[in-house]
N, C-alpha and C positions, 0 to 999 in steps of 0.2 A: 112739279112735273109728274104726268102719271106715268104710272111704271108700264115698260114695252114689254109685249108678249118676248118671250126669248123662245125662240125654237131652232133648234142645232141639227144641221144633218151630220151623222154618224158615219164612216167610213169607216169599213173593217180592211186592216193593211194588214200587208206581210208580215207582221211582228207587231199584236195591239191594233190598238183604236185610234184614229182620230175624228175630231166634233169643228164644225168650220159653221159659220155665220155673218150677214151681215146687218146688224139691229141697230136705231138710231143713229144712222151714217157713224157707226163703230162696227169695226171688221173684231171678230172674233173666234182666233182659233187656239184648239189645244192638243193634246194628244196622249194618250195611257195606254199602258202595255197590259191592263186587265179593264173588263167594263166596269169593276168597282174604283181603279185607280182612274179612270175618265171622268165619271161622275166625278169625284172628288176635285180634279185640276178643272171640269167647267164648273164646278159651284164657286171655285177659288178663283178663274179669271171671271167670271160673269159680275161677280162683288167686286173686285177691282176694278173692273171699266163701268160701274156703276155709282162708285163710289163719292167720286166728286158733286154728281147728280144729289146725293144722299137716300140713293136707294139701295137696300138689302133684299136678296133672293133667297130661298128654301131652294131645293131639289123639287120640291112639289111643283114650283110655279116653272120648274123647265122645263119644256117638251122635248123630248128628242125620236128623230125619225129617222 
């Protein structure tokens, strides 16, 4: 399988961050109370719902806007 662009839109909420997506008819969201605690829980769900596929993500390869 080739690996899907991952691009998250970010929302900045009353308290933190949340990143929502929908990539290879996989819904993907998360949510952090700091931008570095967001990064962190989407590199951590992104490899999860990628996993079974057997693909691994970097931070590098996720856009966020």
């Amino acid at each position: 399988m080739k690996k899907p662009k991952i691009v998250l839109d970010v929302i900045r909420e009353e308290q933190g961050f949340s990143a929502i997506a929908d990539i290879a008819d996989k819904f993907i969201g998360t949510q952090g109370d700091s931008m570095e605690e967001l990064k962190q829980t989407i590199l951590e769900v992104v490899n999860l719902t990628f996993s079974e596929d057997g693909l691994t993500y970097s931070m590098d390869e996720i856009e966020l806007r």
